[in-house]
C-alpha positions, 0 to 999 in steps of 0.5 A, a space after each residue: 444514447 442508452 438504447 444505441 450501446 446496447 444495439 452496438 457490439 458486445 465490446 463497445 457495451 463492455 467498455 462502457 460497463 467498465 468506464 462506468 466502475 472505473 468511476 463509480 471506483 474513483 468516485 468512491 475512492 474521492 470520498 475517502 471511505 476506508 470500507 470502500 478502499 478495504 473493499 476495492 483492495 481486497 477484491 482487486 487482491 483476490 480477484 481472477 481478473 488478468 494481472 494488469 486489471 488487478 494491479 491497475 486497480 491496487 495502485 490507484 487505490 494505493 496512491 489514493 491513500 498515500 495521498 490522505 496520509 501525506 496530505 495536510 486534510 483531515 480525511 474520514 479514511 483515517 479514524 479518529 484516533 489517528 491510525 489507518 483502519 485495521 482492515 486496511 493495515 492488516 492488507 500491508 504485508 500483502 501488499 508489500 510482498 507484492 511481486 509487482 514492483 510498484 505496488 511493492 514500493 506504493 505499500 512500503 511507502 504508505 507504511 512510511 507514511 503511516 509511521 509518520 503520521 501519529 505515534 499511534 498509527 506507528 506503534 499499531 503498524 509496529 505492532 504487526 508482526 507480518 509487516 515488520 518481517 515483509 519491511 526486513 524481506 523487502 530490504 534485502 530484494 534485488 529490485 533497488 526501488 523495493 529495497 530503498 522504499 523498504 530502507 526508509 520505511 524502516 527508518 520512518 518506524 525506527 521513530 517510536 521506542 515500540 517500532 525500535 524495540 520491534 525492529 530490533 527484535 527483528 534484526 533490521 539493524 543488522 540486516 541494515 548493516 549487512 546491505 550497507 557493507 556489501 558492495 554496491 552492486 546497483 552502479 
């Protein structure tokens, strides 16, 4: 069958190359590797492909790790200590920035999850700077899913004195206040 697609035309080989990443990929990605989830990020985050491959590949890789963190398993994609690798969470402010809605909300969301998860994973998550400012510029956005997602990931920080001082330094209150006067504007 080998020798039959590599007769037929270059489209039909070219998609039978790309199933066979497409699963290597979730393979992969089922194994919970975080240097396998790192790399498929960072690649699909820095790749010249088209849009919609780039950002296919971003959410299912994303939904793959807010599935180990809300699940009740123990996953190798989480270290011993209870926290995301630093690869991984030093991608969150691009991620959450992303001008792609879902993957946008799928990054708040892990970064939620996450704070959630430990103490620990929460006072690293909160100990970075970029992802506190991107939570406080994604509260404020215009796309009501972002700005919910942002809202309940900030509160899900706000459980630790480390994320409230951080959040506080910040101004996520106030920032919170002021969305919650304004009129609503989504009905």
């Amino acid at each position: 069958m080998a020798k039959r697609r590599r007769r037929t035309s270059s489209i039909t080989s070219t998609s039978s190359s790309s199933t066979s990443t497409s699963s290597c990929r979730s393979t992969a990605l089922q194994h919970s590797n975080p240097q396998i989830v790192f790399g498929t990020l960072l690649a699909a985050l820095c790749s010249n492909k088209p849009a919609s491959e780039r950002n296919l590949v971003i959410q299912k890789t994303l939904n793959h790790l807010l599935t180990c963190l809300l699940s009740k398993s123990s996953n190798s994609i989480l270290q011993s200590q209870q926290t995301l690798h630093i690869p991984i969470i030093s991608l969150l402010p691009v991620i959450i920035n992303c001008k792609c809605l879902e993957i946008a909300c799928s990054g708040l969301e892990i970064v939620g999850a996450a704070s959630l998860y430990s103490i620990e994973m929460n006072e690293r998550i909160a100990s970075d700077d970029e992802i506190v400012k991107g939570l406080i510029t994604a509260e404020s956005s215009s796309r009501r899913s972002v700005s919910m997602a942002a809202c309940n990931a900030i509160l899900d920080l706000f459980t630790t004195s480390i994320g409230r001082s951080k959040l506080l330094e910040f101004h996520a209150i106030e920032n919170l206040m002021s969305l919650n006067l304004q009129p609503l504007q989504y009905l």
